[in-house]
TORDO-349828 format. One record per residue (C-alpha): residue in one letter; x, y, z. Coordinates in steps of 0.1 Angstrom, whole numbers, plus 5000, padded with zeros to 4 digits. Each point is the difference from the previous one (the first is absolute). Example, Ala and Ser with C-alpha at 12.3 -4.5 7.8 and 13.67 -1.06 7.14 Angstrom:
# residues 2
A512349555078
S501450344993
//
This chain:
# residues 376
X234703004633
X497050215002
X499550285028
X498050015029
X500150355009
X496850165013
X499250334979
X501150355019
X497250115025
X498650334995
X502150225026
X498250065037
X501550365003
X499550124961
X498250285007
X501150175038
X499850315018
X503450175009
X500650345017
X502550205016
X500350325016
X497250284996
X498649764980
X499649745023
X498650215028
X497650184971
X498549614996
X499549945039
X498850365001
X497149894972
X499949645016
X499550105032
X497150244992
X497649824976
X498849845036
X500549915034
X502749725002
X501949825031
X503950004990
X501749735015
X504450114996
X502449725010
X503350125009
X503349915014
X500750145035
X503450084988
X502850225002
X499950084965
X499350424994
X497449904972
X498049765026
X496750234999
X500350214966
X497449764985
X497550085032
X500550365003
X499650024962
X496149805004
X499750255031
X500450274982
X497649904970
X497050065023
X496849804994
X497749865025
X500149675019
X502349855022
X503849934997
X501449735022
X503749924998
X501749645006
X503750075014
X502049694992
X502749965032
X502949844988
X502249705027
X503049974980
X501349855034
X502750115024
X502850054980
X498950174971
X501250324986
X496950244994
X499549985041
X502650304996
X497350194985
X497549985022
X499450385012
X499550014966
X496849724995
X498550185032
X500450364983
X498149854967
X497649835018
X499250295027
X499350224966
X497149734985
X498849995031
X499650315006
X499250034961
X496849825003
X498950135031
X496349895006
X499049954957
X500849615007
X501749715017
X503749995004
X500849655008
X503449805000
X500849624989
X503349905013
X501549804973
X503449715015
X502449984976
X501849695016
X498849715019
X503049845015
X502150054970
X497549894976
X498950294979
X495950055004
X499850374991
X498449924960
X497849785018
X498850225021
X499750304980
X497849784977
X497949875034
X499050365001
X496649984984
X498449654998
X496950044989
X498350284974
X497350035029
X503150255014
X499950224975
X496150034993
X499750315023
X502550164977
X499150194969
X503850024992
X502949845014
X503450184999
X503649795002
X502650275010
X503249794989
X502750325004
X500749865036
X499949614990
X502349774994
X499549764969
X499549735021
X497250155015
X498150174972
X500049744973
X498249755022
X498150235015
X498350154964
X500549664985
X497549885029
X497550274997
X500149984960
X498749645008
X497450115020
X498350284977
X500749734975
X497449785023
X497750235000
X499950144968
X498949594985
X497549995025
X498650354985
X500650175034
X500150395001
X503650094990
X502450145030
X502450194983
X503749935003
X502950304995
X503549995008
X501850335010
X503750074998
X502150285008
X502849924974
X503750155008
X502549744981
X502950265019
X498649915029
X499449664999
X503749944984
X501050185037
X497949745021
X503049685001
X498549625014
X501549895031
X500849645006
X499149874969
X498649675000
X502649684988
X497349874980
X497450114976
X496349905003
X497149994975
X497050195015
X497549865015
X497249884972
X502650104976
X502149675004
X498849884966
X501749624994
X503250095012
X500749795023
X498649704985
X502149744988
X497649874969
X500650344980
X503950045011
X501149944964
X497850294987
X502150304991
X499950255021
X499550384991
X500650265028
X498950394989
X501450225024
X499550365007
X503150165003
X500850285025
X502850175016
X501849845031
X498449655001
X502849864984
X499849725031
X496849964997
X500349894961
X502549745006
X498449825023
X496650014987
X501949864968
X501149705022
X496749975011
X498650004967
X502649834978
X499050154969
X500949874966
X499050334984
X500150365022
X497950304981
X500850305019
X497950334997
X501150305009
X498750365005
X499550194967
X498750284994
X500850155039
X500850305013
X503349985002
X500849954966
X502849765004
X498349825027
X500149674982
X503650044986
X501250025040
X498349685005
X501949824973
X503250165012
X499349915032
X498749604994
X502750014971
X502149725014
X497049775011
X497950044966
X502949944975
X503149845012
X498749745031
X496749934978
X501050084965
X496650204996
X499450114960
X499350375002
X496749944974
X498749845030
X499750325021
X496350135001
X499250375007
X496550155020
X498850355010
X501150035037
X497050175005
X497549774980
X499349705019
X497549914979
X502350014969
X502349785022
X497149775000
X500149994964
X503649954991
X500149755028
X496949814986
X501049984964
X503349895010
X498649735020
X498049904971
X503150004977
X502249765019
X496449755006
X499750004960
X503849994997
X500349665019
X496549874998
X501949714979
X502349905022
X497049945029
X500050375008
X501750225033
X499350155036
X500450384999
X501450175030
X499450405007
X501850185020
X499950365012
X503250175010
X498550354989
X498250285009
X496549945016
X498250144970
X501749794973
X499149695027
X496850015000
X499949934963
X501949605009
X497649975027
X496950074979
X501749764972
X500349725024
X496650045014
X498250004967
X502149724987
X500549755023
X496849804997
X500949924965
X504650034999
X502349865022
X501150315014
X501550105034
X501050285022
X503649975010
X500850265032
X502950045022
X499250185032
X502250185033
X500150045034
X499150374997
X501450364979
X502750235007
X499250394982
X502350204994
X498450294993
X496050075006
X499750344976
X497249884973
X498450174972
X497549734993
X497449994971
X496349875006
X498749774980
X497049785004
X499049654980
X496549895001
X500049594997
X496849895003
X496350115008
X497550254983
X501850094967
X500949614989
X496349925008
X497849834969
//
């Protein structure tokens, strides 16, 4: 039997631009100054303490031009959790306001979560932007994801990735496309889901063949980022999924040295005695590399395509149960790959978040995905 398998494609993200901390606001600093440029940020009108870090950071870099915000207003409907918080959403949003003050528009979307008891948020998060005439009086577009759920950012970059991509064939001057987060793993451990949903979804344009009967006997590979408390979550994105094969990856090198050991303690019983999991089948990623995520991810997905190419090949589901850093490195895996894989995006969302404790010490980092600096 001879093999059918495509070669490898050269990777999207090889070469990337990464920052964090004084470094990151030394780039916008030097970005901001070589001209005049109109900023759009995107941002959730959350309760989350690290909700404007990302703007007052591009504030503070100076630069002429204007900066216009888009507030995304979240309806997670009557009965959800984070409507506890509120003061808080109207003290964050009072300071970028206020922040902005006459340099730019401040504009909010309101963004349903529910329709009836159907779940449209994804749908609407990717609705957003709909055409790349929307961002053409941008020089830079920023996606603030510290106060976003999952749900909402992957579809929402995923959409605007398209977009740019749009552009960029029909040799259209680049809009450039950065993603901001204010990462605090302590802090996001502290923020618990609410009414969980029963059942696990793929994301919308992430559904892959899943739910097609003609490729139900292909095995099925689910890659998981692991992360503390979403124990839930994993089992019943595995009964979504019904993996043959589960690949979990989990946080290493972090700052808490033993970061990734607590996870295994804590998904012990799940991971190897209900699924019988071979510990060589663990994967390990920089928590605060989501671009090497994007690597480990990729060459694993490779592997298991290879692997079974004889047997009529697999779908790959990814899954991320992690910090919003080591996310973005599935979502930029299944963007660049599903033209060519069967890959999908399997999510569980809530009803809303319970905190138990707001203190955050969070660390600013900034990924640039697409404009200027990949133009050839």
């Amino acid at each position: 039997m001879t093999r059918n398998t495509a070669p490898i494609p050269p990777m999207r993200w090889r070469d990337y631009v990464l920052e964090k901390g004084e470094g990151l606001s030394s780039f916008w600093a030097g970005h901001l100054a070589g001209r005049e440029r109109s900023v759009l940020v995107v941002l959730g009108k959350g309760f989350d303490p690290r909700s404007h870090a990302g703007l007052d950071m591009i504030l503070a870099a100076g630069g002429g031009g204007r900066r216009h915000v888009l507030g995304l207003d979240y309806d997670e409907g009557e009965g959800s959790a984070s409507l506890a918080y509120a003061a808080r959403v109207q003290q964050n949003w009072d300071h970028i306001v206020g922040s902005v003050g006459g340099r730019g528009e401040v504009r909010v979307h309101p963004l349903p979560f529910l329709s009836g008891t159907r779940r449209v948020g994804p749908l609407n998060a990717a609705n957003i932007f709909n055409a790349h005439e929307e961002l053409t009086r941008y020089d830079d577009v920023v996606v603030d994801i510290s106060a976003m759920p999952r749900g909402i950012y992957f579809p929402l970059l995923a959409r605007l990735l398209f977009l740019l991509d749009e552009a960029h064939q029909r040799q259209e001057a680049p809009t450039n496309l950065h993603v901001i987060v204010a990462d605090d793993p302590l802090l996001d451990s502290r923020i618990m889901d609410e009414g969980i949903d029963e059942t696990a979804e793929f994301l919308h344009s992430f559904e892959g063949s899943f739910s097609r009967e003609a490729t139900g006997q292909q095995p099925k590979v689910w890659i998981p980022l692991l992360g503390e408390g979403r124990t839930t979550h994993f089992d019943r994105i595995y009964d979504r999924v019904k993996p043959d094969e589960i690949c979990p990856v989990l946080p290493f090198p972090s700052k808490n040295p033993r970061r990734g050991d607590d996870i295994v303690q804590e998904y012990r019983d799940l991971l190897f005695d209900q699924h019988r999991l071979d510990p060589r089948s663990l994967m390990y990623a920089a928590e605060q590399n989501p671009f090497e995520v994007y690597r480990r991810v990729r060459k694993a997905v490779f592997h298991y395509r290879d692997t079974l190419d004889l047997i009529g090949g697999c779908k790959v589901a990814l899954s991320a149960l992690s910090s919003k850093l080591m996310s973005l490195g599935t979502l930029m895996v299944a963007y660049e790959l599903k033209p060519q894989l069967d890959i999908g995006l399997a999510h569980i969302d809530c009803r809303g978040y319970r905190v138990e404790d707001f203190e955050s010490s969070p660390e600013l980092f900034g990924l640039w995905l697409a404009g200027e600096c990949y133009a050839v």
